[in-house]
Each structure stands twice: as structure tokens, then as C-alpha cells.
C-alpha positions as CSV (number, residue, x, y, z in Angstrom):
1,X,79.5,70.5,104.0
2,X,83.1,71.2,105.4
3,X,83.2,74.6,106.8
4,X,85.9,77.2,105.9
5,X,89.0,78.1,107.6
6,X,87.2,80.0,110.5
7,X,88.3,83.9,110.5
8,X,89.8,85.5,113.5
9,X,88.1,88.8,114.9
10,X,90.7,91.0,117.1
11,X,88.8,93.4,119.3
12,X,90.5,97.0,120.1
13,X,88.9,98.5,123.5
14,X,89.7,100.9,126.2
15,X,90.9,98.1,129.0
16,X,94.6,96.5,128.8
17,X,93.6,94.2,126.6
18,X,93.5,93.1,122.7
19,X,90.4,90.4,122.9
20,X,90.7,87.4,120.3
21,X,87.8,85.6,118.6
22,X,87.0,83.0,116.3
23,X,84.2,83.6,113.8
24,X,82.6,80.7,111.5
25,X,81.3,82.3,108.3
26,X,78.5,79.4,107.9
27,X,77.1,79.3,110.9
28,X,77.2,83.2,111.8
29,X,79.3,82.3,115.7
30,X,81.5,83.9,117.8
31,X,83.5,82.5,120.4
32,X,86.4,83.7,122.5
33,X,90.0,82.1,121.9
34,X,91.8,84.8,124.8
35,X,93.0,88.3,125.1
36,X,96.6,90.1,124.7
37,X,98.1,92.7,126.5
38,X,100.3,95.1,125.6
39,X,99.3,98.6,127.5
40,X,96.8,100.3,128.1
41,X,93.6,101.4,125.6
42,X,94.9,99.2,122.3
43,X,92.3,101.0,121.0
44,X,92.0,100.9,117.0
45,X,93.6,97.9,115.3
46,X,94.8,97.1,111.7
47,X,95.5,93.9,110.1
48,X,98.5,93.8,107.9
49,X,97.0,92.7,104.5
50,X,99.8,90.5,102.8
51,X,101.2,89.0,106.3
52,X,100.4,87.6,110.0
53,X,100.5,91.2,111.9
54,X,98.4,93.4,114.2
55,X,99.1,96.8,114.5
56,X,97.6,98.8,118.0
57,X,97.5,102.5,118.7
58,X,97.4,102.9,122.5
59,X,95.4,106.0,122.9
60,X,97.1,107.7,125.6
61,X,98.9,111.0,126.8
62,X,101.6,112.1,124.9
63,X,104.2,110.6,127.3
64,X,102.9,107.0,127.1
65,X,100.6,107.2,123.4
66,X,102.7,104.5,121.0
67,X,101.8,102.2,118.0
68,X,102.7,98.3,119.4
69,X,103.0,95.4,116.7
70,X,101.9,91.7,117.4
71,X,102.5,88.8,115.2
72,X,99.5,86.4,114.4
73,X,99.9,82.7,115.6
74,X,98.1,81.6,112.3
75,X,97.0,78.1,113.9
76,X,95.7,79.6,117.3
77,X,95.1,83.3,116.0
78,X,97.0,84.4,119.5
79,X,99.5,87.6,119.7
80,X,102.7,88.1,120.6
81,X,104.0,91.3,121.1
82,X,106.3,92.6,119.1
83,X,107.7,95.7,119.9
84,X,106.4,99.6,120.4
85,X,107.1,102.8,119.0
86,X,106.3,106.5,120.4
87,X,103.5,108.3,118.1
88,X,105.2,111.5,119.2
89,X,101.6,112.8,119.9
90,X,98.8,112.5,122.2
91,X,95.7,110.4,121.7
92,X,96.5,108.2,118.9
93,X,93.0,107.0,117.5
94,X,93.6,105.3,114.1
95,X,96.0,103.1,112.5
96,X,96.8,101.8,108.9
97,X,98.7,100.0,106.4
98,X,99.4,101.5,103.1
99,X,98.7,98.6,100.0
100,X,102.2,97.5,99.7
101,X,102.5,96.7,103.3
102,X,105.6,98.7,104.0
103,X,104.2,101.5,105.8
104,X,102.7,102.4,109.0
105,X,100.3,105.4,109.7
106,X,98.7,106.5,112.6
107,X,96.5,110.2,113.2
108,X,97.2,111.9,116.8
109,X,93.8,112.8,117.6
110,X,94.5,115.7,120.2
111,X,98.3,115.5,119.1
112,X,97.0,117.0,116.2
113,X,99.3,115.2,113.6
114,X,99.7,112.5,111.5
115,X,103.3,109.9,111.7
116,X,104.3,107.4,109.0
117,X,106.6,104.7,110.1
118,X,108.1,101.7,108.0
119,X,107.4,98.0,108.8
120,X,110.6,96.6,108.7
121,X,110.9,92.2,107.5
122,X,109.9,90.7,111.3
123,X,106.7,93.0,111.4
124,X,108.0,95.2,113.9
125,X,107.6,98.7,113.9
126,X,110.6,100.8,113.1
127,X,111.3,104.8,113.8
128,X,109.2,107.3,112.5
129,X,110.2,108.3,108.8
130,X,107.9,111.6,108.8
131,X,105.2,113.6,111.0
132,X,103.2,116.0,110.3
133,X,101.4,118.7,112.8
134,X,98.1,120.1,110.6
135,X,97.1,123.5,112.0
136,X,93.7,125.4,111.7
137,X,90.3,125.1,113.5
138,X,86.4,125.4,112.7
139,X,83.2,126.7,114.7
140,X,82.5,123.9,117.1
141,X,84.1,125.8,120.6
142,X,84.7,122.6,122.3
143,X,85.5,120.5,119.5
144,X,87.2,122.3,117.0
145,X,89.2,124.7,118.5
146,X,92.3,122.8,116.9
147,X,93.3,120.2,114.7
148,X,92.0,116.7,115.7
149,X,93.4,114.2,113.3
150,X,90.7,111.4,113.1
151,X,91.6,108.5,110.3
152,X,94.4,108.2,107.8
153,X,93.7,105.7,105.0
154,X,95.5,105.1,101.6
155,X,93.3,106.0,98.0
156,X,92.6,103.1,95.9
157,X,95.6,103.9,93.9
158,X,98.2,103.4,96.7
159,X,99.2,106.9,95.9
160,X,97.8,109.7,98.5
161,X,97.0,109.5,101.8
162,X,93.3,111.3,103.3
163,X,93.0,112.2,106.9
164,X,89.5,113.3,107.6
165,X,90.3,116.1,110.4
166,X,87.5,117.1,112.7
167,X,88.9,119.8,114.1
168,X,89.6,121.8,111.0
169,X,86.4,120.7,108.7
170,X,89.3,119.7,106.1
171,X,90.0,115.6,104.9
172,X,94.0,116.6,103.6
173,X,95.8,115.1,101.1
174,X,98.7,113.8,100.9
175,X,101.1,112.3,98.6
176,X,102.8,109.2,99.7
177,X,105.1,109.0,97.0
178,X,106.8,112.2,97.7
179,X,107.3,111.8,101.5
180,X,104.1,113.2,102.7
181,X,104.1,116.2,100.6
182,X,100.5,117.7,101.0
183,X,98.6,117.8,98.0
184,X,95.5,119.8,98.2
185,X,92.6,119.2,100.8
186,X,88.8,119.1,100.8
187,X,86.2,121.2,102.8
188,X,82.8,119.7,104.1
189,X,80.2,122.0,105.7
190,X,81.1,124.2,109.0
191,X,80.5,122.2,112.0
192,X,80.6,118.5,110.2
193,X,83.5,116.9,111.8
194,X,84.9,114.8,109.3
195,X,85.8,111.4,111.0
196,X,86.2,108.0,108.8
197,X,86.4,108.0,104.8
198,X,86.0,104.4,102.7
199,X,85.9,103.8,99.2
200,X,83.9,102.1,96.8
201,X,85.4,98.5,96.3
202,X,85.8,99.8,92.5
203,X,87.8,103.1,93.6
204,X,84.9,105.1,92.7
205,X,83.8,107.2,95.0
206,X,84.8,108.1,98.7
207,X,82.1,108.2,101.8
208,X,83.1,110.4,104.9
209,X,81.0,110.2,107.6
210,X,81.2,113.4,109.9
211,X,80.8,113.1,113.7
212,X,79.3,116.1,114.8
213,X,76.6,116.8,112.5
214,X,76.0,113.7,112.2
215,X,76.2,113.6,107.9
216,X,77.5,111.1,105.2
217,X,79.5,113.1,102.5
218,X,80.0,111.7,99.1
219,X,83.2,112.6,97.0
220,X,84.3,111.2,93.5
221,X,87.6,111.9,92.8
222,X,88.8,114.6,89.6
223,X,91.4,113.4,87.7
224,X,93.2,112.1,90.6
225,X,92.5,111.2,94.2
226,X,94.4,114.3,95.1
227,X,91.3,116.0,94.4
228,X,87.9,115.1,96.1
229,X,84.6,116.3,94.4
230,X,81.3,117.2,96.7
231,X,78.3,115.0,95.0
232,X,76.2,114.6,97.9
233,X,75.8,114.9,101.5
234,X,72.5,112.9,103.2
235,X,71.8,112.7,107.4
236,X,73.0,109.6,109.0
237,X,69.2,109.7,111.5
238,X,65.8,110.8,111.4
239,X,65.0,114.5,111.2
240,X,64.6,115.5,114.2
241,X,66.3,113.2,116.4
242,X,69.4,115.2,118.6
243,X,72.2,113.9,120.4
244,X,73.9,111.6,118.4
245,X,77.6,111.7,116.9
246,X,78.6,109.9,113.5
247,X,81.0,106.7,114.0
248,X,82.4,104.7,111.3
249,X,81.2,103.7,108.0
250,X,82.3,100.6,105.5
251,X,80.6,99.8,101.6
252,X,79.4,96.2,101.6
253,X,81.6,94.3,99.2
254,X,79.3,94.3,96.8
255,X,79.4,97.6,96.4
256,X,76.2,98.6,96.5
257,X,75.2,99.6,100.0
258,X,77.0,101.6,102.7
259,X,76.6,101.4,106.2
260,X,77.5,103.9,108.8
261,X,76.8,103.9,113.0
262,X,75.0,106.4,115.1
263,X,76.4,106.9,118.8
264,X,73.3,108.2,120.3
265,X,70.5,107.0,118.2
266,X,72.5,103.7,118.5
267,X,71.6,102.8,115.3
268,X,73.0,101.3,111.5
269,X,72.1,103.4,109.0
270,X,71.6,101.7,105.7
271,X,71.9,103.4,101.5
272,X,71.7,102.0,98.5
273,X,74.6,103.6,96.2
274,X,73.9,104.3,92.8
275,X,76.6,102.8,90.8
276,X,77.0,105.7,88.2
277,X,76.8,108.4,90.4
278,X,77.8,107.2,94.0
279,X,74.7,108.7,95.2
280,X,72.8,107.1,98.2
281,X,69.3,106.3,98.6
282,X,68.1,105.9,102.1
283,X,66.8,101.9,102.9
284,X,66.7,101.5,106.4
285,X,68.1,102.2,109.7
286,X,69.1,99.0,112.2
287,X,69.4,99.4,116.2
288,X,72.7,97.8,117.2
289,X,71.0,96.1,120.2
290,X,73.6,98.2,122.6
291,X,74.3,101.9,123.5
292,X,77.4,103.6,121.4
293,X,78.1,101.7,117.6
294,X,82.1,103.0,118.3
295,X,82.9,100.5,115.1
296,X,81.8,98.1,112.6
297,X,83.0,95.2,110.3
298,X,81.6,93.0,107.4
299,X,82.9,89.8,106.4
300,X,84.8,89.7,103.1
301,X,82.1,87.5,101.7
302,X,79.6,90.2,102.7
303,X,77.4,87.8,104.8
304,X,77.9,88.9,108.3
305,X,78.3,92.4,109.9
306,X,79.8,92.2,113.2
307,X,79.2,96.0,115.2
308,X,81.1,96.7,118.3
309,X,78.7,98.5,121.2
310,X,81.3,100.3,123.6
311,X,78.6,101.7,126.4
312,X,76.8,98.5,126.7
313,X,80.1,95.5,126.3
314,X,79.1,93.8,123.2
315,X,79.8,92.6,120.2
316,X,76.6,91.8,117.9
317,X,76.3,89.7,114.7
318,X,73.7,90.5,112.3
319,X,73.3,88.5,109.2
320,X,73.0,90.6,105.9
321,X,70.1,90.4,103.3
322,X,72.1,90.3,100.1
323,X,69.4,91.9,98.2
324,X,68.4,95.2,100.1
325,X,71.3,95.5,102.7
326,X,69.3,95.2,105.3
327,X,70.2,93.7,108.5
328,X,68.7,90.7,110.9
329,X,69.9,89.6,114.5
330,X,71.1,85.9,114.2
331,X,71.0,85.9,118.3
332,X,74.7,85.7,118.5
333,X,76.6,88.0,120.7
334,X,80.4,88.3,122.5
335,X,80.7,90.2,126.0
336,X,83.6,92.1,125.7
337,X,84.4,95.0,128.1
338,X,84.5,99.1,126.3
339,X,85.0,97.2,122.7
340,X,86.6,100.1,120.3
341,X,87.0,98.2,117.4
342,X,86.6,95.5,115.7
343,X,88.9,93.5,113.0
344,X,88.7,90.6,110.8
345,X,91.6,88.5,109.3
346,X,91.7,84.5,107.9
347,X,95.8,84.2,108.7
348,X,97.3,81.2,106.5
């Protein structure tokens, strides 16, 4: 049987470096092809979805914190950097692509705001077109005595943008068509932290996992996606167990499970979604093998889940029952120093 075009796995971390992999989708493997620099702690990564790009934050003080662009060698998956561009905040932690692949977005964690930027023909970044600085806070004393930015994703409709903010206990709304013109916001409980939101591959629903409380909160949308509905809100551990922070959280691309990490329990939580509702039923819950689950990513055929361990410098491959969701070591792990995140791309 002749194997697919392998996929290439970029890995974001707090080092110098962006590390390069090659993945086989039939055998489960990972290998290292090299690293790319750039400048310090390319922390979260996106892929640009219609072209050969890489897009870094480098989470750093305001004086030195940018967004730097790479293009993708498509026969060697190796990057070459592109250029940079100021995120005119401190701490940038996430970065994305709207559908069109035109614009840029990245969330200033303790910057506190939010920057769009356009991707001009080459790939490169070019100057900010808009920031915004949210304002507000919430009960944590440490954590949330201002805004803290933490994602900023696209709805399925290409239309609004949603930026879970942990400081404020708000995801805002925004509506990309109208220059970042805020459209309305939603509220989880005191204390949750909102973090990461994904949606059902249908456009659904919307899962938010919240860091501090350590909660997954389910939203449909009203008659827009400038409006997010409360359905249901479920633990992401045991009763009982303390000490642990909620990560990141993807939908399998069938649509019917959701998976979100525990930093502290060190853990894969597992739910089966009910497809009328969006409502999730608990299945199982999956040690990563390693100490802090900072990120996660499944393969597009929905085979493979590949979760980064930051604390313990490893990248683990589990194979995915495609009946209950549940997950299975294959053996097959990558050493890769503070790994961040984790990306996936087959570049023609």
C-alpha cells in the first residue's frame, strides 16, 4: 500500500526555536526533519489554510513581543523567515487566520488586546490594520485583576471574531466585517477563565474550555454567532481532584467527541457530544504520559492525536478508537524541549 503524502507537524515552545517534524498517517511516526529560529519563545503557531505559511507569536515583553511569518518549503517542510511585525502588546499567546486567508490576528495576553494585521501576496506580515485594548476584570486576585486576552478564532461563518478573555470572565465578539466593531459578548461563571473556544465541524455549537476552574462550557449560537447561548457547562477532572488549570480543547472531525487537556491532573479528558443538543457525556479521561498537556492536535483524518507535554519535553502519539473516542499509546514519542504547541499541515 503506498503511503500518503506524509504531513508536517511544526512545534511552537518557549526555546529559540520552531521544531519541524514529519508525521506518517499509516504507520502513526514521528521523526524530526530540523528546527527554525526566528526569536525567542515562537510560542503558538498557525498554518495558513489555502497557502505554504507559518505564522509565530513570540511571547515576549512589550518591547520585543511580535508576530514573525515563515514560508513552508513544501518538498522539505523547512522555514524560512519571512519578516516580523510588533503586536503593540506584551505576551502575545495566540495567533490566527481568518477563512479567507487575508487576515492576521493575534490576542496580547498581559497586553490585554487584541491586533488584526493583513497578509499581504508573499505571506508576509504587513502593519497593523486595528487593535483593540478590552478593559474589565473578575474575582480571581492574581489572575484577573485585568484583561488577559487568551485566543482569537473566526465563527464558522467567517463573520465575527471570539476572544475568550480570562481576565474578564467575558469571550467578546466581534465583527470582522465592520473593522472590529464589537458586537456583544458572553459571560461564563465568576472565576472560570475562559481560555480556548472550537466549534463543531458543522458550525453548531462552540466549546470553551476555562483555565481556572477548570470547566468546559457549551454555547449554540442565536440567530447569529454574535450571540453565544449557555447550554451546558461539565468539569474537565474528577470531583475532587485540585490543582489543575484547563488547556486547549479540539472536536474530533467527526464531530462527535471533544477532547480537552488538564495541566495538573495531566490528563485528556474525553465527551461524547450529542449531535442535537451539543451536550457532552462524559467517556473517559487519558494521562498524557508527561507533566503539563499545554496543547493538542488531531489529524484531519481523525486517526491520530498528537499532545504536546511542556514540563516533561514530549511530544506523544496516541491512536484514536473511532468508535468511543477513546485514546491508546502507539509507543511513539518526539523529545522536544518546553513544546507549546503543536501544528499539522500536508503543504502541496
Amino acid at each position: 500500500m503506498t503511503s500518503p503524502q506524509p504531513y508536517y507537524v511544526y512545534v511552537g515552545t518557549y526555546t529559540s526555536l520552531i521544531y519541524i517534524c514529519q508525521f506518517d498517517l499509516l504507520k502513526g511516526t514521528l521523526r524530526s526533519l530540523g528546527t527554525a529560529s526566528g526569536s525567542m519563545n515562537p510560542s503558538y503557531l498557525a498554518i495558513h489554510p489555502g497557502r505554504g505559511y507559518l505564522y509565530a507569536v513570540n511571547e515576549l515583553p512589550e518591547s520585543e513581543a511580535a508576530v514573525s511569518s515563515y514560508s513552508i518549503d513544501p518538498r522539505t517542510g523547512l522555514l524560512t523567515l519571512l519578516n516580523k511585525e510588533c503586536t503593540q502588546g506584551a505576551a502575545p499567546c495566540y495567533v490566527s487566520i481568518d477563512g479567507t486567508g487575508e487576515y492576521l490576528f493575534v490576542a496580547n495576553y498581559t497586553g490585554g488586546s487584541v491586533i488584526m494585521f493583513p497578509i499581504l501576496g508573499d505571506g508576509s506580515i504587513g502593519q497593523a490594520l486595528t487593535i483593540i485594548r478590552h478593559e474589565g476584570s473578575s474575582v480571581h486576585p492574581h489572575r484577573q485583576e485585568g484583561p488577559h486576552p487568551h485566543s482569537i478564532v473566526t465563527d464558522p461563518t467567517n463573520t465575527y471574531l471570539l476572544v475568550p478573555d480570562l481576565g474578564t470572565d467575558r469571550i467578546f465578539i466581534y465583527n470582522k466585517e465592520a473593522g472590529l466593531h464589537r458586537a456583544g459578548f458572553a459571560e461564563v461563571q465568576p472565576q472560570a477563565g475562559p481560555r480556548h473556544i472550537t466549534f463543531h465541524p458543522q458550525g453548531l455549537f462552540a466549546y470553551v474550555i476555562n483555565e481556572l476552574d477548570a470547566t468546559i462550557t457549551v454555547f449554540r449560537p442565536g440567530t447569529a454567532w454574535d450571540e453565544l447561548i449557555p447550554v451546558q457547562t461539565v468539569s474537565t477532572v474528577p470531583t475532587g481532584h485540585a490543582e489543575n488549570t484547563g488547556a486547549d480543547i479540539h472536536v474530533h472531525p467527526s464531530g462527535r467527541i471533544l477532547y480537552g487537556s488538564n495541566r495538573g491532573h495531566d490528563s485528556l479528558v474525553i465527551y461524547q457530544i450529542d449531535q442535537d443538543t451539543g451536550k457532552l457525556a462524559y467517556v473517559d479521561h487519558q494521562t498524557t504520559l508527561g507533566k503539563t498537556p499545554r496543547n493538542f492536535v488531531i489529524d484531519p483524518t481523525g486517526r491520530w492525536l498528537l499532545v504536546a507535554n511542556q514540563d516533561s519535553d514530549t511530544i506523544i502519539v496516541f491512536a484514536i478508537d473511532q468508535r468511543t473516542g477513546r485514546l491508546r499509546t502507539n509507543g511513539q514519542f518526539l523529545e522536544v524541549p518546553r513544546p507549546v504547541c503543536v501544528k499539522m499541515a500536508q503543504i502541496s
